[in-house]
DRENKE-673661 format. One record per atom (N, C-alpha, C, CB): residue in three letters; y, x, z. Coordinates in steps of 0.02 Angstrom, whole numbers, plus 32768, in hexadecimal, padded with zeros to 4 digits. Glycine has a CB too. Layout:
<sites>
ALAYXZ;...
</sites>
This chain:
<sites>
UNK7FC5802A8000;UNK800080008000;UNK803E802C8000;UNK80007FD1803D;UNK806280177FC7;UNK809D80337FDF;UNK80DE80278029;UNK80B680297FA6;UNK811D80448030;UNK81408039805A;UNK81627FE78055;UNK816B80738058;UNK81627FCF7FFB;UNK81847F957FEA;UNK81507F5F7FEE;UNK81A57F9B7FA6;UNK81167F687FF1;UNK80DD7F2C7FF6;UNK80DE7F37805B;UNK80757F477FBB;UNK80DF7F738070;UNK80D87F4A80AB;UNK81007F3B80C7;UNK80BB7F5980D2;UNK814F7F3B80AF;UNK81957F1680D6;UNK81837ECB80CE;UNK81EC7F2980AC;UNK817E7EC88086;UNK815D7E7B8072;UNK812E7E57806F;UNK815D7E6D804B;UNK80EE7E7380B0;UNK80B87E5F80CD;UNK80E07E4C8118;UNK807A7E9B80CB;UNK80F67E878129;UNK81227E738174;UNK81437E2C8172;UNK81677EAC8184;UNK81897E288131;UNK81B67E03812F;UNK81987DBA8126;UNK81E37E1A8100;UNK815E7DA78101;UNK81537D7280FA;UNK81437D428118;UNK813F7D7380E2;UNK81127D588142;UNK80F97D23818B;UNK81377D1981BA;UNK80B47D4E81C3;UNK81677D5481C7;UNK81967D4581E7;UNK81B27D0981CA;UNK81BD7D7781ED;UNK81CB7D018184;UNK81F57CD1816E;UNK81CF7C9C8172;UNK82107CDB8130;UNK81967C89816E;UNK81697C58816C;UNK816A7C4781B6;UNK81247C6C814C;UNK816C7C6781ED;UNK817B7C3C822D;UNK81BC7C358238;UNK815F7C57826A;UNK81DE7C4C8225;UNK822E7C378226;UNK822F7BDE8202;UNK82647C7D81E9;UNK82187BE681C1;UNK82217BA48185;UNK81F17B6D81D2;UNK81DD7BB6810D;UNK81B47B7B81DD;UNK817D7B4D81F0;UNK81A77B3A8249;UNK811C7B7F81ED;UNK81CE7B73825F;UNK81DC7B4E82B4;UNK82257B2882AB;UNK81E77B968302;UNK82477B398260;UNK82A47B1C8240;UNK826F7ACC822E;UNK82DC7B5D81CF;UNK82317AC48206;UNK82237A8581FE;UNK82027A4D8237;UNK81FD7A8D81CB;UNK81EB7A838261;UNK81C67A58829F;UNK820A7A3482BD;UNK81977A9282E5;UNK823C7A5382D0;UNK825A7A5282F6;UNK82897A2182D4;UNK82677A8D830E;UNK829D7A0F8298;UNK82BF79DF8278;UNK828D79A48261;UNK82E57A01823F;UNK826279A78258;UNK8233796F8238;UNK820F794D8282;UNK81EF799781F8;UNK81F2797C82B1;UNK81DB795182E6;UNK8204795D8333;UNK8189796082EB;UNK822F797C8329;UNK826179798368;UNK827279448392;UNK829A79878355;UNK82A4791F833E;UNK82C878E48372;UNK82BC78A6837B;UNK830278D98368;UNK82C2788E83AE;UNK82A8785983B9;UNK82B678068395;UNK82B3785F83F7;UNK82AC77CD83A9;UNK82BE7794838A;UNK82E2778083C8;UNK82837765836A;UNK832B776983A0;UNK836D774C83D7;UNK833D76F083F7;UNK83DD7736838E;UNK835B76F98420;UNK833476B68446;UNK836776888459;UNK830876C9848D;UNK835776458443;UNK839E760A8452;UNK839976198492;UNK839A75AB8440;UNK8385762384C1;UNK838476158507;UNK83AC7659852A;UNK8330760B8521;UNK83A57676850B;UNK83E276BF852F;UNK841D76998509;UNK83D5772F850B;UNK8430768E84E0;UNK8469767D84C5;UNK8488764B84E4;UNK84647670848A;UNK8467762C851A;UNK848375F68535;UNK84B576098573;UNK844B75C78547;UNK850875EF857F;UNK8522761185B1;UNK84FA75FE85F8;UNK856E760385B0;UNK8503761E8623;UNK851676058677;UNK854975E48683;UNK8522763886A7;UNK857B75F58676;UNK85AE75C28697;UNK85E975BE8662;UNK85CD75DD86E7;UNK860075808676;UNK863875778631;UNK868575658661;UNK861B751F85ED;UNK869B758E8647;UNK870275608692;UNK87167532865B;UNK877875B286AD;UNK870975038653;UNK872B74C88633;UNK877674B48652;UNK86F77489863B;UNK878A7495863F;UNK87E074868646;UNK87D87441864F;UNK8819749885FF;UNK87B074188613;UNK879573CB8630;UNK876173C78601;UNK87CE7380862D;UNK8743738A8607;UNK871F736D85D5;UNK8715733985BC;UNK86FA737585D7;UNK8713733E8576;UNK872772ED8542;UNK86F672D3853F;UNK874072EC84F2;UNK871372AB8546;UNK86E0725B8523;UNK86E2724684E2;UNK86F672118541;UNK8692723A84E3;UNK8686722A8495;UNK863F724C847C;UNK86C9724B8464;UNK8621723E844B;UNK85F672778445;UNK860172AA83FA;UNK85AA72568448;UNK85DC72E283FA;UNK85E7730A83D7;UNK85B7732483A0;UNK85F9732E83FB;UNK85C373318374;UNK858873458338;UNK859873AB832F;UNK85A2730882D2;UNK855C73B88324;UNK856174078328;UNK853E741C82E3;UNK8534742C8371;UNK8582744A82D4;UNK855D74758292;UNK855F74CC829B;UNK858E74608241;UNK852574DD826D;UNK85317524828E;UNK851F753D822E;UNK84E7754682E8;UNK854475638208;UNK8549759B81D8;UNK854175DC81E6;UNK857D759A81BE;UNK8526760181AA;UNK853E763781AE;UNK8503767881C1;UNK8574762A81DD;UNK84D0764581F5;UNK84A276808221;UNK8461769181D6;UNK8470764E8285;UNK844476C68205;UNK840D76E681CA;UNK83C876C581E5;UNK8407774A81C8;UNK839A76D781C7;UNK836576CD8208;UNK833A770981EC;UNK833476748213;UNK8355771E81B3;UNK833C778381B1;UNK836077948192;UNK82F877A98191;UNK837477DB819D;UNK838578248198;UNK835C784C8166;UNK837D784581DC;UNK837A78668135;UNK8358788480F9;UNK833E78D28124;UNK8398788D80AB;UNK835D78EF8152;UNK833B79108175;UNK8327791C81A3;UNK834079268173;UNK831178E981BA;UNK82E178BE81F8;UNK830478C68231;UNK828F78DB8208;UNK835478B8821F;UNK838978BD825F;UNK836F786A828D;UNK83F778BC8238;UNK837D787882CD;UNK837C781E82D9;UNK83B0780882CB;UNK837277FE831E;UNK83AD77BD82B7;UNK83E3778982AC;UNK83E7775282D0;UNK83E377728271;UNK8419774582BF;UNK843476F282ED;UNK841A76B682BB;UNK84A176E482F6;UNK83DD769D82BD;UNK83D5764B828E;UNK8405761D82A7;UNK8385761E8299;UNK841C75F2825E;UNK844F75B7825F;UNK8420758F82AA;UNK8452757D81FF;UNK83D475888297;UNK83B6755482B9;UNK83B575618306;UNK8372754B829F;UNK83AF75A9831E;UNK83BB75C58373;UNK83F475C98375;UNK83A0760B8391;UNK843175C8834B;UNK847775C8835C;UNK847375838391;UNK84AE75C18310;UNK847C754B8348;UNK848475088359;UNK844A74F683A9;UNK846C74DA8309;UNK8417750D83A7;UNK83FF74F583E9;UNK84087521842D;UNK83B674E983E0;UNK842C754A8425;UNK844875718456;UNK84A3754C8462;UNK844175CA8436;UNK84C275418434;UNK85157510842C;UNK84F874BF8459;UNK853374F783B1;UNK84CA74A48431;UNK84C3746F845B;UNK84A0747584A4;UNK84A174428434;UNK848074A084B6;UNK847674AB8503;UNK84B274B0852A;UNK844F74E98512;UNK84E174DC84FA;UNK850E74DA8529;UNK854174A8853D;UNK852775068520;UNK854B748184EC;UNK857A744D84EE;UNK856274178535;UNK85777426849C;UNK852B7414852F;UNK850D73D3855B;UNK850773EF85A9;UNK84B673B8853C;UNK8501744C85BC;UNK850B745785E2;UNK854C7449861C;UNK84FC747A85CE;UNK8571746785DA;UNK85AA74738603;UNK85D07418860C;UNK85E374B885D4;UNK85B073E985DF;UNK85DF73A485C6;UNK861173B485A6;UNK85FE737885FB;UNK862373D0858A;UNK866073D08559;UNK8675738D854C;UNK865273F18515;UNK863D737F8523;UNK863A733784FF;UNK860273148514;UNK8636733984B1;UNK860772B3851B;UNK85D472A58538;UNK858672AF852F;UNK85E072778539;UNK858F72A884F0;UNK854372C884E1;UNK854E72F98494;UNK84FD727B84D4;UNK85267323848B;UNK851673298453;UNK84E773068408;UNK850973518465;UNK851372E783E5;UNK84F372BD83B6;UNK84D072E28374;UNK8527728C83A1;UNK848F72BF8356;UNK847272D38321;UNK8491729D82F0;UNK842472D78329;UNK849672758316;UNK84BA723282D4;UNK84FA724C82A9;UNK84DF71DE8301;UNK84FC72258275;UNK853B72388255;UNK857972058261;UNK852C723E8209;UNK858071DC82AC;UNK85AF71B782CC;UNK85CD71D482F6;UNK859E718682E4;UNK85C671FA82FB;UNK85E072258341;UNK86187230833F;UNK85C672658352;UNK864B722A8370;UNK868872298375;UNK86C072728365;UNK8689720F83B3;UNK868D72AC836E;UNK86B572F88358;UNK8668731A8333;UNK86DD733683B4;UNK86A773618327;UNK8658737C8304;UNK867873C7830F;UNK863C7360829C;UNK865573E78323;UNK864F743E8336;UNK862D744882FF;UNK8623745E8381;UNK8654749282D0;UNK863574B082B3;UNK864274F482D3;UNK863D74A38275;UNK860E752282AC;UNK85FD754182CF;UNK85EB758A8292;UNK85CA751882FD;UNK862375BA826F;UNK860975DC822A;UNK85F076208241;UNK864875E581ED;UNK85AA764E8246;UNK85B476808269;UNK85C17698821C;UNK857C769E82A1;UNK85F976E9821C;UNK861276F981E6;UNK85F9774B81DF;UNK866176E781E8;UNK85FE77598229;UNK860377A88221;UNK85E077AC825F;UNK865177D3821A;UNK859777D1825D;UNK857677E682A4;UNK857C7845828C;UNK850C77BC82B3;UNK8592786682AC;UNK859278A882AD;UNK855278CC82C9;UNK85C978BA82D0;UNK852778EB82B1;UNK8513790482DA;UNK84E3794C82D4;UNK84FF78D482F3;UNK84E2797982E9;UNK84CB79B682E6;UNK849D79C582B7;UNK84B779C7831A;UNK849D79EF8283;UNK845979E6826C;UNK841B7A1A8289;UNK845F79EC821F;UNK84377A4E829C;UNK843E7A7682C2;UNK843E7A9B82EF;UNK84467A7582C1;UNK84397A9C833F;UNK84617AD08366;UNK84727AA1839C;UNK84A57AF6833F;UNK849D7A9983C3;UNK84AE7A6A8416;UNK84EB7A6A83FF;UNK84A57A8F8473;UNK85197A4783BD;UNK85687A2B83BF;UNK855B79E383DB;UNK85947A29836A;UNK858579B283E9;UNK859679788403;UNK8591795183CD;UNK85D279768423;UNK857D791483E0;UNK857A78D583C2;UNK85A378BE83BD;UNK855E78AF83D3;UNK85C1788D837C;UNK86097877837C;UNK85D978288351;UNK865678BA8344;UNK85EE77EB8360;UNK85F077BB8346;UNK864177828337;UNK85BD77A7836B;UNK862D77768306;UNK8675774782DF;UNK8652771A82E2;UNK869A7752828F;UNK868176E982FA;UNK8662769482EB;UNK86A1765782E1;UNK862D7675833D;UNK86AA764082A7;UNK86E67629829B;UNK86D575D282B7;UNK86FF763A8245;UNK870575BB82E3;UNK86EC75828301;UNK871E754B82F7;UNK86DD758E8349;UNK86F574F882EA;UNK873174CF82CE;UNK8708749182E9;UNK874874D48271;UNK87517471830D;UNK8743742C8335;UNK875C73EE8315;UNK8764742E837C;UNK874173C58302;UNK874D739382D3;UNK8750735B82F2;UNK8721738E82A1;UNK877F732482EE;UNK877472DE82F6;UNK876972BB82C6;UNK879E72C28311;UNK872972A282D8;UNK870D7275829B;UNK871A721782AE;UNK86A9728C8292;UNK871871EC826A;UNK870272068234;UNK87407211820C;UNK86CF71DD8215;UNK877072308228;UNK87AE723381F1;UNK87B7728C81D8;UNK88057211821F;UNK878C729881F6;UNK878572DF81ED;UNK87B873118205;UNK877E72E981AC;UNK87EF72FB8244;UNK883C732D8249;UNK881A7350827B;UNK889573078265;UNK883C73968271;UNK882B73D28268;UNK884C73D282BB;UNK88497400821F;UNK883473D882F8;UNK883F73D88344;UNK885C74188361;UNK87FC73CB8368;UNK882974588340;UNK882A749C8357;UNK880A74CD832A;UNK880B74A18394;UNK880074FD832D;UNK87F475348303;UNK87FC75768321;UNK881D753082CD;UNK87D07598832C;UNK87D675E48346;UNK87927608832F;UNK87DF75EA83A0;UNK87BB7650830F;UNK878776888302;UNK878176A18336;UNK879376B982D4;UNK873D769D835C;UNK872C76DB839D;UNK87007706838B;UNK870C76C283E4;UNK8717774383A3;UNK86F1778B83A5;UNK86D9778383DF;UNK871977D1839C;UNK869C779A83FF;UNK867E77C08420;UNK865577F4841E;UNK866E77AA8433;UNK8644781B843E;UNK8611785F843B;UNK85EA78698480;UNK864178AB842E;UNK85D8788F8490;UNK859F78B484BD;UNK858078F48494;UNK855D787A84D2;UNK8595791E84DC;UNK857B796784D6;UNK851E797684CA;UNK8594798B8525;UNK8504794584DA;UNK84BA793E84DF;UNK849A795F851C;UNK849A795A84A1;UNK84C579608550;UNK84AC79708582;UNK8496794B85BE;UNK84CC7992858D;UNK84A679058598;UNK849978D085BF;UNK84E178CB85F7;UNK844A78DD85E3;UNK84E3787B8619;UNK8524787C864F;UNK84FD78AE86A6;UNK853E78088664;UNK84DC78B6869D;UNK84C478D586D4;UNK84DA791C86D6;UNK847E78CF86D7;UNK84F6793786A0;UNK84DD79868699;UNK84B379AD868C;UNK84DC799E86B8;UNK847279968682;UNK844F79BA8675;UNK845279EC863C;UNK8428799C8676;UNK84007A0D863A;UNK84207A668623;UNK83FD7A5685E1;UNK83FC7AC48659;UNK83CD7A2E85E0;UNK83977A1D85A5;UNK83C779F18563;UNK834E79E085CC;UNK83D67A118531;UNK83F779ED84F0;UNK83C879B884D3;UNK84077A2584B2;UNK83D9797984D6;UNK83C3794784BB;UNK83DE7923846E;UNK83CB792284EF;UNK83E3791C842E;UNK840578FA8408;UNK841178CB83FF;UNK840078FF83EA;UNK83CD78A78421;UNK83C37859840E;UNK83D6783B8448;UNK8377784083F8;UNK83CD785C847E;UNK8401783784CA;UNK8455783784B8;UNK83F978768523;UNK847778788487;UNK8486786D8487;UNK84BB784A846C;UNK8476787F8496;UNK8491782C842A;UNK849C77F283E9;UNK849777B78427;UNK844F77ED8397;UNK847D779E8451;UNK84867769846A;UNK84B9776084A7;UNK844D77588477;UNK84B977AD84C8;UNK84F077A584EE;UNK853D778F84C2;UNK84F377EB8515;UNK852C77AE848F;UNK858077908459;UNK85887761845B;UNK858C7790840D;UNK8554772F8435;UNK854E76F58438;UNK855E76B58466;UNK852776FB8430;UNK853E76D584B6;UNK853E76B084DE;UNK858476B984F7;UNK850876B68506;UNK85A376F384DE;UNK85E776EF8500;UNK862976D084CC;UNK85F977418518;UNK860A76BD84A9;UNK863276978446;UNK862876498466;UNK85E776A783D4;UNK85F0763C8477;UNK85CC75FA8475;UNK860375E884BF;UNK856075FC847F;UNK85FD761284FE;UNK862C76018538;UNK867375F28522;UNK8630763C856A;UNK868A76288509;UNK86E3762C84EF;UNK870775F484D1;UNK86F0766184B4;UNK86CC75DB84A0;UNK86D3759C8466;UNK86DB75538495;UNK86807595842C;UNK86AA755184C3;UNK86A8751884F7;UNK86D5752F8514;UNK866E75078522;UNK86FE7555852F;UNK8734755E856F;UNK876A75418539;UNK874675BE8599;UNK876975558508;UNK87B5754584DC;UNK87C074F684E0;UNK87AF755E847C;UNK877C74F084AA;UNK877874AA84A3;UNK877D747C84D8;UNK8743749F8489;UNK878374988521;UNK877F74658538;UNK87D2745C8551;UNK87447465856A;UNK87F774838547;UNK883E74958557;UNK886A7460850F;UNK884974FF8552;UNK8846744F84E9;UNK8876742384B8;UNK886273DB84BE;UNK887074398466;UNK889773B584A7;UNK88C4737D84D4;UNK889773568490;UNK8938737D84E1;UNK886A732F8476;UNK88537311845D;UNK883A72BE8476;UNK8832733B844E;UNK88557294844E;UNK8857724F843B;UNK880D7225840E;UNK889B7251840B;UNK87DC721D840D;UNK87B471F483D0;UNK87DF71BD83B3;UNK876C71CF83EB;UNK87CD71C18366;UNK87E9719F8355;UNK87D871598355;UNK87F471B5832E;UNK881E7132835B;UNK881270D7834D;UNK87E270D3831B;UNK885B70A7832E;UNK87E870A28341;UNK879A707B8316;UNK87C370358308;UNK873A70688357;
</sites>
C-alpha cells in the first residue's frame, strides 16, 4: 500500500461515522410535539366573553423534509381548544358553523435549529372574528421562543420540549390578549 491508499483507508470509515451519527441524530433524534405539553397552566385573563367560539388553526406541518419535529394544524387546534375551554375565554368552544366568534389561528414561521442547541422561535399570526358578519375584533403577530432547556433549567437540550414550550407560551399570550378586548356578539 502506498502512503495515499492508506490516508484513504484511514479517512473513509472516519467520514462514514461522522455521515451515519449527523443521520442518526437528525432522522431518529427528535421527538413528536404532543397537544398535551402545548397546553398552558395558567392563563391571567382580564374577563371572559360570552358566546361561543369556532377555532381554526393554518399553517402547521405534520413533517419536516428533514425529520425536524413539527407543529400539526390537527395538535395545534386540540391543544388552542383545551385551552380556550380551560381558561373560559369563551363559553364553549364550537365545532358548528353558528358560533358566535371564530379564532384563527396561522402558524407562519417555527424557527428551529437544524443543528446544534440555538433557541426556538415560533410566529403565529392570530385573528378574532365576530361572526356571522365576519368584523375583524383583534389581530396580533406573537413571537415566542425557548432556549430548549426547558423552564426548569435544566442542562439536557431538548428541541421538541422546546417547540412546545413556544407554543404553549403563543397559545397563553393569545388568550391573555383576547381576553383584554371589549367585544359585543352580534344582533341577531
Amino acid at each position: 500500500m502506498t502512503l495515499i491508499q492508506i490516508r484513504t483507508y484511514m479517512v473513509r470509515p472516519l467520514f462514514y461515522a461522522i455521515l451515519c451519527g449527523t443521520l442518526l441524530a437528525v432522522g431518529c433524534g427528535p421527538g413528536m410535539v404532543k397537544t398535551k405539553q402545548m397546553i398552558p397552566e395558567q392563563m391571567n385573563l382580564v374577563t371572559q366573553h360570552t358566546g361561543t367560539v369556532k377555532l381554526m388553526v393554518a399553517g402547521g406541518r405534520s413533517e419536516h423534509a428533514m425529520k425536524l419535529p413539527e407543529i400539526s394544524n390537527e395538535a395545534f387546534l386540540e391543544a388552542l381548544e383545551a385551552a380556550v375551554t380551560k381558561s373560559r375565554l369563551f363559553q364553549t368552544a364550537a365545532k358548528e358553523e353558528d358560533a358566535d366568534f371564530q379564532i384563527d389561528a396561522n402558524i407562519f414561521n417555527l424557527s428551529e435549529p437544524f443543528w446544534g442547541r440555538a433557541p426556538v422561535s415560533l410566529e403565529i399570526a392570530w385573528q378574532l372574528f365576530r361572526l356571522p358578519d365576519q368584523t375583524l375584533l383583534w389581530k396580533d403577530d406573537i413571537i415566542t421562543t425557548d432556549d430548549g432547556y426547558g423552564d426548569s433549567g435544566g442542562q439536557s437540550y431538548d428541541k421538541t420540549k422546546a417547540i412546545e414550550s413556544a407554543a404553549r407560551k403563543n397559545i397563553s399570550l393569545a388568550i391573555e390578549r383576547m381576553s383584554a378586548v371589549n367585544i359585543v356578539p352580534a344582533s341577531k
